[in-house]
PyMOL CGO cylinders between C-alpha atoms (Angstrom):
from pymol import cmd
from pymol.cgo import CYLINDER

trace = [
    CYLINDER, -3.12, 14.33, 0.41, 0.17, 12.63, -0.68, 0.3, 1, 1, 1, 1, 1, 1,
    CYLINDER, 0.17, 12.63, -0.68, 1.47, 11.45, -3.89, 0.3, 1, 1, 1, 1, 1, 1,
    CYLINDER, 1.47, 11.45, -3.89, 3.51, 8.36, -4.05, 0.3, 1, 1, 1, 1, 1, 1,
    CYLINDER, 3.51, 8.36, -4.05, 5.06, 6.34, -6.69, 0.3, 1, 1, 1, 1, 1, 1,
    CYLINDER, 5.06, 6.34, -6.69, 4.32, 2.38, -7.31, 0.3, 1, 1, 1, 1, 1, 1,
    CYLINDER, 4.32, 2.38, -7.31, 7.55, 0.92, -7.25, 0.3, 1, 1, 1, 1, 1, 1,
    CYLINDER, 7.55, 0.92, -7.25, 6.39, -2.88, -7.67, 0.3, 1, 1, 1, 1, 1, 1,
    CYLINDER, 6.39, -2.88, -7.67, 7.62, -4.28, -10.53, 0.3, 1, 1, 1, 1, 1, 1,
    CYLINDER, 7.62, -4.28, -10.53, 4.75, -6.23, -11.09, 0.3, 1, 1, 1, 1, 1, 1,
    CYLINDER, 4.75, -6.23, -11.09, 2.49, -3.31, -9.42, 0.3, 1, 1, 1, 1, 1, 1,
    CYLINDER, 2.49, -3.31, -9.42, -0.70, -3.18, -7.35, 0.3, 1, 1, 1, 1, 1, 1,
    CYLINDER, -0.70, -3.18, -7.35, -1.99, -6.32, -7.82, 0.3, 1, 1, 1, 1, 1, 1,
    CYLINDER, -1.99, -6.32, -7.82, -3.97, -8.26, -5.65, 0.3, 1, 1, 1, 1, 1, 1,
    CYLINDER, -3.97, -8.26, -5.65, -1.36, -8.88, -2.55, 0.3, 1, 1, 1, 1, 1, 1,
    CYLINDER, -1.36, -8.88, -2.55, -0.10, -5.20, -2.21, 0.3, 1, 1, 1, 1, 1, 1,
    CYLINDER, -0.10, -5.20, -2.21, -3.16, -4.22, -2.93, 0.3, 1, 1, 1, 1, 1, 1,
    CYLINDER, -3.16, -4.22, -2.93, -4.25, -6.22, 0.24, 0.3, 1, 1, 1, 1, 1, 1,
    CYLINDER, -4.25, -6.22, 0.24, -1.73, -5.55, 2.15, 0.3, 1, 1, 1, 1, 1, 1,
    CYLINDER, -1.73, -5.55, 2.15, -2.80, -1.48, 1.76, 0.3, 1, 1, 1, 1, 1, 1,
    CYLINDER, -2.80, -1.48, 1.76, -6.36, -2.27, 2.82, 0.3, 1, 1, 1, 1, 1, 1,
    CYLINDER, -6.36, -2.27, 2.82, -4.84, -3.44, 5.80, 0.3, 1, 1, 1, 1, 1, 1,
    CYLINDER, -4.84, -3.44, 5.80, -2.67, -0.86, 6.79, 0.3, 1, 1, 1, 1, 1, 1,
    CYLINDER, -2.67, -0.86, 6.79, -5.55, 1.64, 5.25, 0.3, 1, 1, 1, 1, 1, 1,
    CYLINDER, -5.55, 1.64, 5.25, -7.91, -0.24, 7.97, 0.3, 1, 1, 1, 1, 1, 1,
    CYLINDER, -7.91, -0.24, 7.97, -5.76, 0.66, 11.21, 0.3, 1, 1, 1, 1, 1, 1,
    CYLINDER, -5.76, 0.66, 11.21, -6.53, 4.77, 10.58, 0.3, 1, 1, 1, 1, 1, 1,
    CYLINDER, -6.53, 4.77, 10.58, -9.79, 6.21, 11.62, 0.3, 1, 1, 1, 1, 1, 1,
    CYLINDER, -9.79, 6.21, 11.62, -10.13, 8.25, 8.46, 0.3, 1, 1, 1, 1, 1, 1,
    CYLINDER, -10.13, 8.25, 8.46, -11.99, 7.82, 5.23, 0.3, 1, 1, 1, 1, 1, 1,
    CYLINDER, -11.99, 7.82, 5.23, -9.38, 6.68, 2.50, 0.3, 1, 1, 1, 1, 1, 1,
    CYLINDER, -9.38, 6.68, 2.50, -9.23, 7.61, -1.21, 0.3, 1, 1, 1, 1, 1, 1,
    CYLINDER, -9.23, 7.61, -1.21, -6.92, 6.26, -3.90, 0.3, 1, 1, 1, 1, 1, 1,
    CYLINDER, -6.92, 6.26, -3.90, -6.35, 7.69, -7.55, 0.3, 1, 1, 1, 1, 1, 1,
    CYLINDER, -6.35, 7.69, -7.55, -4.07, 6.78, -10.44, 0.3, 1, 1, 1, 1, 1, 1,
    CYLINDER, -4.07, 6.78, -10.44, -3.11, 10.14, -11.54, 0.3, 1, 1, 1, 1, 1, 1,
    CYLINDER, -3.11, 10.14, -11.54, -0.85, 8.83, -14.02, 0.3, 1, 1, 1, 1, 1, 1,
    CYLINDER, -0.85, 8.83, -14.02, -3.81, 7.72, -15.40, 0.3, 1, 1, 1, 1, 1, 1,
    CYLINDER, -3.81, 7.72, -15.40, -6.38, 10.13, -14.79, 0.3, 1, 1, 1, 1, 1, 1,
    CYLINDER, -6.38, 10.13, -14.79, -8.23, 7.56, -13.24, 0.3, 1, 1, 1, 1, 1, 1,
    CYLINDER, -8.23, 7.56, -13.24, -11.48, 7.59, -10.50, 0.3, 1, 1, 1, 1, 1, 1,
    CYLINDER, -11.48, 7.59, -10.50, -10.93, 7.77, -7.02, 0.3, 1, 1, 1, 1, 1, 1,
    CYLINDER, -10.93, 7.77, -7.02, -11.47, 4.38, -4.96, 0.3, 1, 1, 1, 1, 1, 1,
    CYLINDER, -11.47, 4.38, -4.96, -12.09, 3.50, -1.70, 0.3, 1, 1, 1, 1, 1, 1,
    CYLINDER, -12.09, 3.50, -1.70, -8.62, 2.72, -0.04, 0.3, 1, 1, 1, 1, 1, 1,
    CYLINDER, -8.62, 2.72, -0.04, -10.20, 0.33, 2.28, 0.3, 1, 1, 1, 1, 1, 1,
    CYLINDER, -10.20, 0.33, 2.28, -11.48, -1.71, -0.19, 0.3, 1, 1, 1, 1, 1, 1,
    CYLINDER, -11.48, -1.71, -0.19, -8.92, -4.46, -1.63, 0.3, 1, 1, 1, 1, 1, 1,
    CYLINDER, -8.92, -4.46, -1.63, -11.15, -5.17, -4.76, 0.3, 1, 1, 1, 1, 1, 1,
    CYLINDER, -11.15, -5.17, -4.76, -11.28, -1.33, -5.61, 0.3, 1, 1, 1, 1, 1, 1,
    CYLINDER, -11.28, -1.33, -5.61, -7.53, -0.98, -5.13, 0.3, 1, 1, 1, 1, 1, 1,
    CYLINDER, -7.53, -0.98, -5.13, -6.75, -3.62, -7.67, 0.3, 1, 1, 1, 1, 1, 1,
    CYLINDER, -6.75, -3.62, -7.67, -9.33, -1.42, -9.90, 0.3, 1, 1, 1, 1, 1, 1,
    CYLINDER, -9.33, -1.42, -9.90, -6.31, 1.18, -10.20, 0.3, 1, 1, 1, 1, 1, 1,
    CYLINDER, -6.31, 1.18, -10.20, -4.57, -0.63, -13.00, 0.3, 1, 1, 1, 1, 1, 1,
    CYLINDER, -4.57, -0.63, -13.00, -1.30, 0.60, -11.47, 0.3, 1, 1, 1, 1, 1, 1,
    CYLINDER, -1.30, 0.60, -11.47, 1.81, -0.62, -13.01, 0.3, 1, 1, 1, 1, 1, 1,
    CYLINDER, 1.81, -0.62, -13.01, 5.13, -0.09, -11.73, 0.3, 1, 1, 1, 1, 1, 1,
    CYLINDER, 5.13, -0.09, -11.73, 6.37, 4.07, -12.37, 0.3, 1, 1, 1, 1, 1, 1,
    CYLINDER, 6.37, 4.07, -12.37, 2.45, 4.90, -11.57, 0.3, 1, 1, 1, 1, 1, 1,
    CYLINDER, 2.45, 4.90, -11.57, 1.39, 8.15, -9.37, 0.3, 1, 1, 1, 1, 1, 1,
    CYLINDER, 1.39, 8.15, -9.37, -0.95, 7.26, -6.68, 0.3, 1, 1, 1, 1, 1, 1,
    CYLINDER, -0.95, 7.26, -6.68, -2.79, 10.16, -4.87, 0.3, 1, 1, 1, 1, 1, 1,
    CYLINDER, -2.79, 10.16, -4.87, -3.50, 9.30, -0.87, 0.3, 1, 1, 1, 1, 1, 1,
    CYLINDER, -3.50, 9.30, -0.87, -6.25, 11.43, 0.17, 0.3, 1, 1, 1, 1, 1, 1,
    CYLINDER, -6.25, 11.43, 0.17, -7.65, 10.56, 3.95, 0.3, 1, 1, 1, 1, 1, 1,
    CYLINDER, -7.65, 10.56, 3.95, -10.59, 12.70, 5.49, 0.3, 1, 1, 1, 1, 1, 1,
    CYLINDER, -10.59, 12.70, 5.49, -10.69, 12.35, 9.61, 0.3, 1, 1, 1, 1, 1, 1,
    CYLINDER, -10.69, 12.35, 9.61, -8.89, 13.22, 12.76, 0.3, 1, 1, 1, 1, 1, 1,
    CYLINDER, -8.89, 13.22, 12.76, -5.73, 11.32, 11.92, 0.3, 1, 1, 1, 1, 1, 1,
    CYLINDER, -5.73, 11.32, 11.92, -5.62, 12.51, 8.23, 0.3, 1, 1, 1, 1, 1, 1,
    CYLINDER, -5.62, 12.51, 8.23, -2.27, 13.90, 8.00, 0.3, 1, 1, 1, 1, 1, 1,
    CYLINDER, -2.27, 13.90, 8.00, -0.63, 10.44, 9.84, 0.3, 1, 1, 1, 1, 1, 1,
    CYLINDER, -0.63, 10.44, 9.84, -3.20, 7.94, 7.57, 0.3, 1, 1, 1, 1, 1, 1,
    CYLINDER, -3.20, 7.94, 7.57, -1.70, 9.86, 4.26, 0.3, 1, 1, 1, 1, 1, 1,
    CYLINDER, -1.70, 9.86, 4.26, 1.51, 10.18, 5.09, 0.3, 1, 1, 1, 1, 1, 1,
    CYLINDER, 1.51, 10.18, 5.09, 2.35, 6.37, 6.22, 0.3, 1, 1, 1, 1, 1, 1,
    CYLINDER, 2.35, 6.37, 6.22, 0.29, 5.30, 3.24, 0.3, 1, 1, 1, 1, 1, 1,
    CYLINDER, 0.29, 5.30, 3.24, 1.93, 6.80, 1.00, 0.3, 1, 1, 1, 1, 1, 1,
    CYLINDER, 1.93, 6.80, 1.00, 5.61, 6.00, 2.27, 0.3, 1, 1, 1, 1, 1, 1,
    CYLINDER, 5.61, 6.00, 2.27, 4.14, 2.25, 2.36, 0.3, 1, 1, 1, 1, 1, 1,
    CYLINDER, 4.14, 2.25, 2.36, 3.73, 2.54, -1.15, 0.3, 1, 1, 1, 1, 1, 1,
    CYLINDER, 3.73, 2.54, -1.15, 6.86, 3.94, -1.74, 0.3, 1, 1, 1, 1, 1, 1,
    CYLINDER, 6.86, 3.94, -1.74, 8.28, 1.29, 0.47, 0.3, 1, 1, 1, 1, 1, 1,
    CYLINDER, 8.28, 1.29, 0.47, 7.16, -1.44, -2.21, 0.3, 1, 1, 1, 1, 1, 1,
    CYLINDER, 7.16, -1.44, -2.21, 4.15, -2.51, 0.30, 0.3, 1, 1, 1, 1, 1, 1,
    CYLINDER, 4.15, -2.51, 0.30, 6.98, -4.18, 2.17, 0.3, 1, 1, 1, 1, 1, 1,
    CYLINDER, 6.98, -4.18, 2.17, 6.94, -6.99, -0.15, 0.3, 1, 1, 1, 1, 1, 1,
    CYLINDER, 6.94, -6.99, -0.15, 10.68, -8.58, -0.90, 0.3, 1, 1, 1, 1, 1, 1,
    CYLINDER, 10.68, -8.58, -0.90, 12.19, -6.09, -2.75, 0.3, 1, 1, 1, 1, 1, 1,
    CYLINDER, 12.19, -6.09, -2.75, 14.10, -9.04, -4.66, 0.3, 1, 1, 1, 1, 1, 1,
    CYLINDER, 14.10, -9.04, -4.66, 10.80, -10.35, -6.56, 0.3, 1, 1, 1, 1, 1, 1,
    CYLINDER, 10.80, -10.35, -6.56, 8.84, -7.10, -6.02, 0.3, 1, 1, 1, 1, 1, 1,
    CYLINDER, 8.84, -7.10, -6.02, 11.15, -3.43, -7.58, 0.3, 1, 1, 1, 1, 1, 1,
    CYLINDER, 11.15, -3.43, -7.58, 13.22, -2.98, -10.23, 0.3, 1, 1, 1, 1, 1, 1,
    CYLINDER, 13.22, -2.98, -10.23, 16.78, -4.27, -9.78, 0.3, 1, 1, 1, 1, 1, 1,
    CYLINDER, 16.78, -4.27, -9.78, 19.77, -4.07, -12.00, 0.3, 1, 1, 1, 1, 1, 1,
    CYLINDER, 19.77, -4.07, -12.00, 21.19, -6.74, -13.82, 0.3, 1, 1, 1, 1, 1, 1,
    CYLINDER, 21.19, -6.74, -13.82, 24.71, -7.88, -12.59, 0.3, 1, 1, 1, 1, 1, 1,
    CYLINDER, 24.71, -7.88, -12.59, 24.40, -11.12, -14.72, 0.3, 1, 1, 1, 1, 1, 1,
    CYLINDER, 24.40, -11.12, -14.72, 27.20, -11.09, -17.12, 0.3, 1, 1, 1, 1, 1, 1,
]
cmd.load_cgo(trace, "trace")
């Protein structure tokens, strides 16, 4: 089990969410997703439409729990892809400071 921390601006919607499934989908082990930010249920982290179910904004706590013989891997990249932005641009996708001025 790992905890990461959305740093999307915009946040899980559909495309990171997507783009977790995918990575999710490459480990043998049974995936589980909860907004603990929001006390909310676990999902299936293989399942894009579930993901998007999270409601996570940007600042949210995510919980990666994976169940299997590569459990320890499966959480641990998972997480650090979250924390990673989903490897979207980090231009349009995190929080960047404003040098306009």
């Amino acid at each position: 089990m790992r905890d990461a921390t959305v740093v999307n601006r915009e946040g899980l919607h559909a495309r990171p969410a997507s783009r977790f499934v995918d990575r999710a989908s490459t480990f043998a082990s049974a995936i589980t997703v909860q907004n603990v930010s929001r006390d909310g249920e676990l999902v299936d982290g293989k399942s894009a439409m579930q993901m998007v179910l999270l409601e996570a904004t940007q600042g949210c706590v995510l919980r990666v729990t994976a169940r299997g013989g590569d459990a320890h891997e499966a959480a641990g990249s998972l997480a650090a892809f979250i924390e990673a932005g989903f490897e979207l641009d980090p231009h349009q996708n995190t929080q960047q400071p404003d040098h306009a001025g």
